[in-house]
N, CA, C and O atoms as CSV, one atom per row, in Angstrom:
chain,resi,resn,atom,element,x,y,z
A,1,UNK,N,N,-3.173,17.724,-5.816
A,1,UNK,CA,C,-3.609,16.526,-5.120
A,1,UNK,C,C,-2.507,16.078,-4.160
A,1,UNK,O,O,-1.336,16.375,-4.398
A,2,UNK,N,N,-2.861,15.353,-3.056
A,2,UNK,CA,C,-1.849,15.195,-2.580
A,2,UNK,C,C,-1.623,13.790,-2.438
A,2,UNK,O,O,-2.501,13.001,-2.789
A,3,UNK,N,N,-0.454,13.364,-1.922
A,3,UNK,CA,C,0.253,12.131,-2.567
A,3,UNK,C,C,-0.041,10.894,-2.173
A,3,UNK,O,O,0.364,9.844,-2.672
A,4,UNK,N,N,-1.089,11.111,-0.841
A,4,UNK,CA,C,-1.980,9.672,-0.809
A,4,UNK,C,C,-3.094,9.350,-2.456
A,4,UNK,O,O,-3.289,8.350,-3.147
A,5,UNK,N,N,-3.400,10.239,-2.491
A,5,UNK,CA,C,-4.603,10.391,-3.806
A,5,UNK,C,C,-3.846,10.285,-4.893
A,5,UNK,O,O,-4.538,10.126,-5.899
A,6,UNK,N,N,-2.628,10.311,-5.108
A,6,UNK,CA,C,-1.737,10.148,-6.337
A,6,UNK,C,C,-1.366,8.732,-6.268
A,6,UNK,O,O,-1.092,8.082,-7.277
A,7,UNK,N,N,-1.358,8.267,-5.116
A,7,UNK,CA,C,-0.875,6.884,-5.208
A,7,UNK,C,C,-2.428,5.749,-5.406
A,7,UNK,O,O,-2.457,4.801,-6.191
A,8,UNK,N,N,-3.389,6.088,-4.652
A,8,UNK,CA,C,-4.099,5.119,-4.841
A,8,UNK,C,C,-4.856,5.468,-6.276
A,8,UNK,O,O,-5.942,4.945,-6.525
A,9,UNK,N,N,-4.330,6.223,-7.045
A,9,UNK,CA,C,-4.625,6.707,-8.460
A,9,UNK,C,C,-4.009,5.915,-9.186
A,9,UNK,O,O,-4.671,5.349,-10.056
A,10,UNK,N,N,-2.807,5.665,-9.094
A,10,UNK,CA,C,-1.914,4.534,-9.668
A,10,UNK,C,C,-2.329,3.345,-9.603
A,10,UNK,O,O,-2.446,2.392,-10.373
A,11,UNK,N,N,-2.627,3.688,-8.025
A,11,UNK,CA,C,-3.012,1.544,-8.418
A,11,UNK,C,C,-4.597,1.194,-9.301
A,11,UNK,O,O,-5.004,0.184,-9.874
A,12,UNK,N,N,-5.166,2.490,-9.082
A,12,UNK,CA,C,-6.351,2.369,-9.844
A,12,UNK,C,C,-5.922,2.516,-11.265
A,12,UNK,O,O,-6.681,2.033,-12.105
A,13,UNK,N,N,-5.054,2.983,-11.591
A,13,UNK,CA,C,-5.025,3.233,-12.981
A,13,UNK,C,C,-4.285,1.767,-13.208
A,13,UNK,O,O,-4.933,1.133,-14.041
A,14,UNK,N,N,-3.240,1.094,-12.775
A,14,UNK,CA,C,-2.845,-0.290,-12.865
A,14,UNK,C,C,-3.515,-1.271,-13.268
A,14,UNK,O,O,-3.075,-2.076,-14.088
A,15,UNK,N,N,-5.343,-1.372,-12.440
A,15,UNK,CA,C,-6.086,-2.502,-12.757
A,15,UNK,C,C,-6.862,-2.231,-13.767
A,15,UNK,O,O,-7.370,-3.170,-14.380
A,16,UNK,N,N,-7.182,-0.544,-14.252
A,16,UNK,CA,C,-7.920,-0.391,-15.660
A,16,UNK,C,C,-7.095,-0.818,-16.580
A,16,UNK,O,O,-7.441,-1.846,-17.162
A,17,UNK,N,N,-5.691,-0.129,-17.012
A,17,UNK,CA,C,-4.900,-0.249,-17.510
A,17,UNK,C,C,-4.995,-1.816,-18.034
A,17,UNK,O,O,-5.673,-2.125,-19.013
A,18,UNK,N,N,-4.293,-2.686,-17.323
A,18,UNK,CA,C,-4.417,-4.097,-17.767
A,18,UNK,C,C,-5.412,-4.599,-18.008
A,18,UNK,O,O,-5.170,-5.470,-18.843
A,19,UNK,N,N,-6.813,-4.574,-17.690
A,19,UNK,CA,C,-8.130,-4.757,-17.950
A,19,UNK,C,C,-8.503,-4.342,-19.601
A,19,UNK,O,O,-9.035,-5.119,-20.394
A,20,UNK,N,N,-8.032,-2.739,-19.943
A,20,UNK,CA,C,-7.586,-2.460,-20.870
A,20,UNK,C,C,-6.774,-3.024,-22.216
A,20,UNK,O,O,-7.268,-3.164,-23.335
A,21,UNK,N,N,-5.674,-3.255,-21.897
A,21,UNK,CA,C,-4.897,-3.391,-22.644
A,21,UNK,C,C,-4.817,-5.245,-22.819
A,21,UNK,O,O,-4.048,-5.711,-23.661
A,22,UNK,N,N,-5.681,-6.182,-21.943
A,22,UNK,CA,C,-5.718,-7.515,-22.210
A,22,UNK,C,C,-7.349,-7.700,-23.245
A,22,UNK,O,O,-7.608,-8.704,-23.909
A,23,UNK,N,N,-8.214,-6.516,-23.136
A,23,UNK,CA,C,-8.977,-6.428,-23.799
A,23,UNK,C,C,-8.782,-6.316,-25.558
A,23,UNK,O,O,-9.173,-7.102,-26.422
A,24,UNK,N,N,-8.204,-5.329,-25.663
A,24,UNK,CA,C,-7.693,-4.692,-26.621
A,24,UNK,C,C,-7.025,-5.601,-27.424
A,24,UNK,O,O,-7.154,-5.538,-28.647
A,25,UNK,N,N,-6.155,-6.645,-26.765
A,25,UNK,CA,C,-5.167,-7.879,-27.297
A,25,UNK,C,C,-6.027,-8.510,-27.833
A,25,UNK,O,O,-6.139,-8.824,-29.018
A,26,UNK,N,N,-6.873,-8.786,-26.698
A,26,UNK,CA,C,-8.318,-10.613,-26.848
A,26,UNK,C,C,-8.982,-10.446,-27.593
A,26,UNK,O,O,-9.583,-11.382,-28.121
A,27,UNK,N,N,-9.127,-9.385,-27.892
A,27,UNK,CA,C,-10.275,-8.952,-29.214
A,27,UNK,C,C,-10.063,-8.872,-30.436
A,27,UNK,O,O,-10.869,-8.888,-31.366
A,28,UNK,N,N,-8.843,-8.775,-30.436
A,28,UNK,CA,C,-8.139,-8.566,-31.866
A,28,UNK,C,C,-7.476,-10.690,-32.201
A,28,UNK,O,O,-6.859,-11.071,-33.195
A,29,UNK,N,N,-7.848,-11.439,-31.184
A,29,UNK,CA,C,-7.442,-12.950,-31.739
A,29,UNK,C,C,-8.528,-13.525,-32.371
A,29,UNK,O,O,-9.730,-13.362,-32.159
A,30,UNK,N,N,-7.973,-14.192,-33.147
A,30,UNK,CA,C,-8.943,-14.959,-33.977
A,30,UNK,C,C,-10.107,-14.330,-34.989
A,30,UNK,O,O,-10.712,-13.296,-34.708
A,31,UNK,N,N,-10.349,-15.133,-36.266
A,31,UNK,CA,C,-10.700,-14.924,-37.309
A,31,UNK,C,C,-12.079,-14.350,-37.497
A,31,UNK,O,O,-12.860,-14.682,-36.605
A,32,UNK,N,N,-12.566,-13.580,-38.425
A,32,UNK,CA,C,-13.950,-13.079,-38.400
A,32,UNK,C,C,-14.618,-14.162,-39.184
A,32,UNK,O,O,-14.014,-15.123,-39.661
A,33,UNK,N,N,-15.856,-13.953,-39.283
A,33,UNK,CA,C,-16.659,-15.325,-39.955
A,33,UNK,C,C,-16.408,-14.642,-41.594
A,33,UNK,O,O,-16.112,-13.476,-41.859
A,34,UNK,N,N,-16.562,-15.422,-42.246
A,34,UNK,CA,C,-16.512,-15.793,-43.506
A,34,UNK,C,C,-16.921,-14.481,-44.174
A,34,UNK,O,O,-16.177,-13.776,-44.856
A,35,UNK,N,N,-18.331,-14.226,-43.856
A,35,UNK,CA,C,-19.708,-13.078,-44.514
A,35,UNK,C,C,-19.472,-11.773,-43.860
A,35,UNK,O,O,-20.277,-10.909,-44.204
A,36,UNK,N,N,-18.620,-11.428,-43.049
A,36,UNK,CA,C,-18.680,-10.242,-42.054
A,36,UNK,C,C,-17.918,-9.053,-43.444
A,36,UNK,O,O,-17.027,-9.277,-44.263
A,37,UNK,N,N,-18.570,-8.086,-43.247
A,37,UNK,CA,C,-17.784,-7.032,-44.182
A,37,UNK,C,C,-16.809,-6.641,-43.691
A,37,UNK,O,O,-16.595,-7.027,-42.542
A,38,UNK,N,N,-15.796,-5.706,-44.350
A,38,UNK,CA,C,-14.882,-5.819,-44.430
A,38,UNK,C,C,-14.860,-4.251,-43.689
A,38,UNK,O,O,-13.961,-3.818,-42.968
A,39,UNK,N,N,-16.037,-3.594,-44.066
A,39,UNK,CA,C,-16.118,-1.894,-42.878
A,39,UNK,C,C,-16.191,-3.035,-41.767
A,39,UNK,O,O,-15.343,-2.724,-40.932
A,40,UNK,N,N,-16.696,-3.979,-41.457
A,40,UNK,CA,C,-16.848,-4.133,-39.756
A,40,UNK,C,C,-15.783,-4.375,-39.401
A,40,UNK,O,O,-15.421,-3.837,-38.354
A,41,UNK,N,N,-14.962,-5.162,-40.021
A,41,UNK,CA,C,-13.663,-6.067,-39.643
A,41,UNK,C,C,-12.989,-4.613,-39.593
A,41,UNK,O,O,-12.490,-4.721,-38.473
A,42,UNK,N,N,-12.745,-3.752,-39.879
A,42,UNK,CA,C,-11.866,-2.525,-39.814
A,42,UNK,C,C,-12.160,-1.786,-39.186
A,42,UNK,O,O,-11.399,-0.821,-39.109
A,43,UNK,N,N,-13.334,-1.776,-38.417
A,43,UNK,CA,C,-13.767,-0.935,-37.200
A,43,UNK,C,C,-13.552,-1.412,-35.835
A,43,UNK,O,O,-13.180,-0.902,-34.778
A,44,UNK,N,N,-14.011,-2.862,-36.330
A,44,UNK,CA,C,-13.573,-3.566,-34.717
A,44,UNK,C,C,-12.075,-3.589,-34.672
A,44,UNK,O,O,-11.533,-3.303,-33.605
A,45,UNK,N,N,-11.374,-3.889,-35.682
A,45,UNK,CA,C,-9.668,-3.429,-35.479
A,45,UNK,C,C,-9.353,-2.202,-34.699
A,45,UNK,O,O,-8.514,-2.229,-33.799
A,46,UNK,N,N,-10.011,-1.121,-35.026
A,46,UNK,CA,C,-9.420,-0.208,-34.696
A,46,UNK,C,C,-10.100,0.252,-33.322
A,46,UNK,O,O,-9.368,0.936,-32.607
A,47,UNK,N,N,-11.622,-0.066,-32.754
A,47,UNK,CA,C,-11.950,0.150,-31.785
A,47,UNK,C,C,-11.016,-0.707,-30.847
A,47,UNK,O,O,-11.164,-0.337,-29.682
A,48,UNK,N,N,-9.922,-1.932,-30.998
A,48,UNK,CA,C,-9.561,-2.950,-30.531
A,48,UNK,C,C,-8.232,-1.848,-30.292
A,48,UNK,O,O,-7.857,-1.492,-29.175
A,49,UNK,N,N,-7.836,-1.560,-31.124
A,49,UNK,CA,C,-6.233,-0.863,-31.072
A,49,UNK,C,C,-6.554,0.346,-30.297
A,49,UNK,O,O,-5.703,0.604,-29.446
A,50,UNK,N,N,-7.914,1.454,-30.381
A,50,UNK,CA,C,-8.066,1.948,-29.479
A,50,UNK,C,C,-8.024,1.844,-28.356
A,50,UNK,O,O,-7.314,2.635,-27.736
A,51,UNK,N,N,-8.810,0.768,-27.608
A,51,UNK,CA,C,-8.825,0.157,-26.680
A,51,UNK,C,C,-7.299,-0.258,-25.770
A,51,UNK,O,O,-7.008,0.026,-24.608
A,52,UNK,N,N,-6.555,-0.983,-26.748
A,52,UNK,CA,C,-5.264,-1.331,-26.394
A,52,UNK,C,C,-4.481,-0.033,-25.663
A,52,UNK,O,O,-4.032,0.032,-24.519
A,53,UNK,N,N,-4.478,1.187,-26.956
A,53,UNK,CA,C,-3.654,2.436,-26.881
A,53,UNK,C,C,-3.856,2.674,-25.425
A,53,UNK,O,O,-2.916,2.775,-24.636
A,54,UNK,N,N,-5.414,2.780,-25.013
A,54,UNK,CA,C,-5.670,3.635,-23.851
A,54,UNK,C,C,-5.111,2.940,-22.595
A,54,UNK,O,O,-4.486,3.569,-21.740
A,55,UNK,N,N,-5.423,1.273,-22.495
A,55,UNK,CA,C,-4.434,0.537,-21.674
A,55,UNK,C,C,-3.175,0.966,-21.330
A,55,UNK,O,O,-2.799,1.029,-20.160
A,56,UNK,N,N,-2.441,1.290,-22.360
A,56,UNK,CA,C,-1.110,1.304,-22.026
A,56,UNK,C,C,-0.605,2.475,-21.691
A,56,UNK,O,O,0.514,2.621,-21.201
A,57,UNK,N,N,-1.610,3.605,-22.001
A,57,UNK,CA,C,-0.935,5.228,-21.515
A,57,UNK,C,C,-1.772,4.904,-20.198
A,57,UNK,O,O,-1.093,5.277,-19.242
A,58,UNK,N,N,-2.419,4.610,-19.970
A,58,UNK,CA,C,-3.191,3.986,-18.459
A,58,UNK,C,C,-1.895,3.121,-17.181
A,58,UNK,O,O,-1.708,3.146,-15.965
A,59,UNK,N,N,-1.388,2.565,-18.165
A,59,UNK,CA,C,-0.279,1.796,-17.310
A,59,UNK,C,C,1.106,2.537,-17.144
A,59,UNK,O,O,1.813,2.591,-16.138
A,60,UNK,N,N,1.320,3.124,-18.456
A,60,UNK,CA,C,2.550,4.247,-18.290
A,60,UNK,C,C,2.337,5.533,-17.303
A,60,UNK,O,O,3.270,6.040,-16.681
A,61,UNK,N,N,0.638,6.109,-17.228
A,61,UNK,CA,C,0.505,7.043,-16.410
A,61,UNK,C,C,0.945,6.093,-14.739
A,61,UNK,O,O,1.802,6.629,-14.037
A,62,UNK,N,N,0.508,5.163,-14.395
A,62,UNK,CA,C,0.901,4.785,-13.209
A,62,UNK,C,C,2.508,4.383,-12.879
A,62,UNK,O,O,3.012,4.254,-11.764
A,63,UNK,N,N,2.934,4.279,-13.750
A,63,UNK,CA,C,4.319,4.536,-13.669
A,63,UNK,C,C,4.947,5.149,-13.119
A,63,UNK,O,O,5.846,4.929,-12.308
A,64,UNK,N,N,4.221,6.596,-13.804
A,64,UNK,CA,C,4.805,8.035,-13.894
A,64,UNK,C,C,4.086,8.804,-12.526
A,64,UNK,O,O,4.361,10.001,-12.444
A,65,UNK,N,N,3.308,8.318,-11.581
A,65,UNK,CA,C,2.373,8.258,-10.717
A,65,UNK,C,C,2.826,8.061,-9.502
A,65,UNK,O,O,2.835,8.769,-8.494
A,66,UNK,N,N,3.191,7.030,-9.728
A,66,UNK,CA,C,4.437,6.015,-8.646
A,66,UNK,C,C,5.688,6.086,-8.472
A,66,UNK,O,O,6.366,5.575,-7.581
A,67,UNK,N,N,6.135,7.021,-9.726
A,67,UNK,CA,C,7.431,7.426,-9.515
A,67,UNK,C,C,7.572,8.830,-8.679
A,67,UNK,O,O,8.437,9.063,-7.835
A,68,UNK,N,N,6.235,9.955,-9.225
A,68,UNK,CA,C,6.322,10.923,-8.485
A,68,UNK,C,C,6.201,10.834,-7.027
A,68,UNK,O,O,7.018,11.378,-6.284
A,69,UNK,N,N,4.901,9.957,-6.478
A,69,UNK,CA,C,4.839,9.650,-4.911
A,69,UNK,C,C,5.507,8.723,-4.100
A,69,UNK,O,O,5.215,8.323,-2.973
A,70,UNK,N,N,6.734,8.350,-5.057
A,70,UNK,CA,C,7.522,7.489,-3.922
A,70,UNK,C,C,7.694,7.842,-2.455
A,70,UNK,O,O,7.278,7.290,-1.436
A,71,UNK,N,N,8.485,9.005,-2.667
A,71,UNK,CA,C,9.280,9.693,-1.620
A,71,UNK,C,C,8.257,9.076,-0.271
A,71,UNK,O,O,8.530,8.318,0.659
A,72,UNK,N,N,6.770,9.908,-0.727
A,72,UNK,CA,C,5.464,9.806,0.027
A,72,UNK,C,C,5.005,8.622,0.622
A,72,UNK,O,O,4.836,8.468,1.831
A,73,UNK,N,N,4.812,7.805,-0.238
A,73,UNK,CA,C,4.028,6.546,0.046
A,73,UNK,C,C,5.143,5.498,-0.823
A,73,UNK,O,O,4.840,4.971,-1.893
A,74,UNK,N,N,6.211,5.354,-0.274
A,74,UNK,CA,C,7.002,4.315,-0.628
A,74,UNK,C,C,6.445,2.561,-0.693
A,74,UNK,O,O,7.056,1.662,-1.272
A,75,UNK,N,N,5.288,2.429,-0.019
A,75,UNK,CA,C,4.979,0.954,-0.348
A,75,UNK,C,C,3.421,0.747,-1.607
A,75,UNK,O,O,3.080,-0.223,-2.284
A,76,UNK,N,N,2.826,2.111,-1.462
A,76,UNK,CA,C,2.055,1.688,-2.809
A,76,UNK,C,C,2.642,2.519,-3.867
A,76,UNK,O,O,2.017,2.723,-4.908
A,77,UNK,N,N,3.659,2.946,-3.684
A,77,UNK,CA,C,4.339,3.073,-5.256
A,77,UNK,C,C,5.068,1.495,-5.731
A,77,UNK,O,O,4.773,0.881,-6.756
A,78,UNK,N,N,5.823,1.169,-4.950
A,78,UNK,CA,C,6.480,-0.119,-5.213
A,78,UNK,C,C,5.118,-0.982,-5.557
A,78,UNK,O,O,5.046,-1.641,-6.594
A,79,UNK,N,N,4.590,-0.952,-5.085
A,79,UNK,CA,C,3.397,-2.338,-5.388
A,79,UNK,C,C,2.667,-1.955,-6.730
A,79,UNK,O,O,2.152,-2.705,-7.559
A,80,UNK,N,N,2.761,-0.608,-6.715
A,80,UNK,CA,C,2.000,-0.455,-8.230
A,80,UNK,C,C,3.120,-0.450,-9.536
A,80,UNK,O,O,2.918,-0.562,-10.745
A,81,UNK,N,N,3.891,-0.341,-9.061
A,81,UNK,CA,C,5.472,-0.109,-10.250
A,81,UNK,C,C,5.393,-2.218,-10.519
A,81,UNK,O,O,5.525,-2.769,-11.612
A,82,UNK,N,N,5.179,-2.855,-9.328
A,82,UNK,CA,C,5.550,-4.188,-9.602
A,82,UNK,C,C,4.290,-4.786,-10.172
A,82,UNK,O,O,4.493,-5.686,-10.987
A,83,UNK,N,N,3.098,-4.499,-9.937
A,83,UNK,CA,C,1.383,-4.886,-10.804
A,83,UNK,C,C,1.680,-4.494,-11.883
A,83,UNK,O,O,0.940,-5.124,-12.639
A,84,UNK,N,N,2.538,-3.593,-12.693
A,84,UNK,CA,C,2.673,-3.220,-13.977
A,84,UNK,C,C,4.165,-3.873,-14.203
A,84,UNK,O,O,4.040,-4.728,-15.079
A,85,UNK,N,N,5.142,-3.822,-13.880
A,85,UNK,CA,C,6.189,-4.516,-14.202
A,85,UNK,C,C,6.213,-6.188,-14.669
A,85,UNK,O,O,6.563,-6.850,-15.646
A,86,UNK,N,N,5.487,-6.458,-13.045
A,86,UNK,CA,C,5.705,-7.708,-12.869
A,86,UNK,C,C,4.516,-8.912,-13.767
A,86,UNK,O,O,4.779,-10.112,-13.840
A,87,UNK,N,N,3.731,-8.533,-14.142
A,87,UNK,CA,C,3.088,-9.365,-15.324
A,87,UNK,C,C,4.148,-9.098,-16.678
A,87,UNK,O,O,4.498,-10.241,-16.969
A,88,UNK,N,N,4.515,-8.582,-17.200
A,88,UNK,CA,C,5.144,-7.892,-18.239
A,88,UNK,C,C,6.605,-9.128,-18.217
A,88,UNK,O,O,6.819,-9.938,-19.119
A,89,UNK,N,N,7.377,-8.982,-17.059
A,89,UNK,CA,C,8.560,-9.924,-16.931
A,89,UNK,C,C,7.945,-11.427,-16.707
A,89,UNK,O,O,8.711,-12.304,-17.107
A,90,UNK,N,N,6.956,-11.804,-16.258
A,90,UNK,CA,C,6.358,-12.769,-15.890
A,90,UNK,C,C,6.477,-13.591,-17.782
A,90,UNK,O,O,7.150,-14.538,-18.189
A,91,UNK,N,N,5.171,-12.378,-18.724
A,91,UNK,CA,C,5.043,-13.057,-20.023
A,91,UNK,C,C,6.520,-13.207,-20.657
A,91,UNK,O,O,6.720,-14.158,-21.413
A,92,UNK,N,N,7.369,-12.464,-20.425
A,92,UNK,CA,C,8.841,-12.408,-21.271
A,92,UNK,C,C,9.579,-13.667,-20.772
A,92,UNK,O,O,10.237,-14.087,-21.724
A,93,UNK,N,N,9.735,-14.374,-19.793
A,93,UNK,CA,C,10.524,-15.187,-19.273
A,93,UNK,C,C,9.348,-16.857,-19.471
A,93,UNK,O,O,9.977,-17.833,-19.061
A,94,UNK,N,N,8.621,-17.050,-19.730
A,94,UNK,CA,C,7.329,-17.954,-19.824
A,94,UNK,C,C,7.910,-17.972,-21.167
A,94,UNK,O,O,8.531,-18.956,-21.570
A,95,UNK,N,N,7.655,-16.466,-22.183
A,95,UNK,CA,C,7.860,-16.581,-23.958
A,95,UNK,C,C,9.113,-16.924,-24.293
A,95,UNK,O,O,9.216,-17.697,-25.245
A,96,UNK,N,N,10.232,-16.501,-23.689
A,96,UNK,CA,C,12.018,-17.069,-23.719
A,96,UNK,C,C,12.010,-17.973,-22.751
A,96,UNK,O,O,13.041,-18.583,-22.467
């Protein structure tokens, strides 16, 4: 592929990725009702952690995406390195 298509791969993989992986979080907050069995509650856990997993190798692949096509396309690698960075430092400095 060549390195226009590697880059706008990244940024596509950037907005699944987080779409992903805020899914995966939101789903897993808050309590099940009272009566729900306990196979469901352990399926939706894990379809939830699934969910999460794939987010984040989704966001690490654009990483790894953006690092290869710098050289190439030096401004949508930076913009996709900072859509994945820059929420990440955003929650850490808000949480400290």
């Amino acid at each position: 592929m060549n390195s226009n298509r590697l880059a706008n791969l990244a940024l596509f993989l950037v907005t699944i990725g987080w779409l992903f992986a805020i899914y995966g979080v939101m789903s897993q907050v808050g309590d099940p009702a009272p009566d729900t069995p306990i196979a469901q509650i352990v399926a939706t856990r894990h379809r939830s952690v699934a969910v999460l997993v794939v987010g984040v190798i989704c966001l690490l692949s654009s990483l790894w995406l953006s690092g290869r096509v710098f050289p190439e396309a030096k401004v949508r690698s930076i913009l996709s390195t900072v859509a994945v960075v820059g929420p990440i430092v955003a929650f850490m400095v808000v949480l400290y």
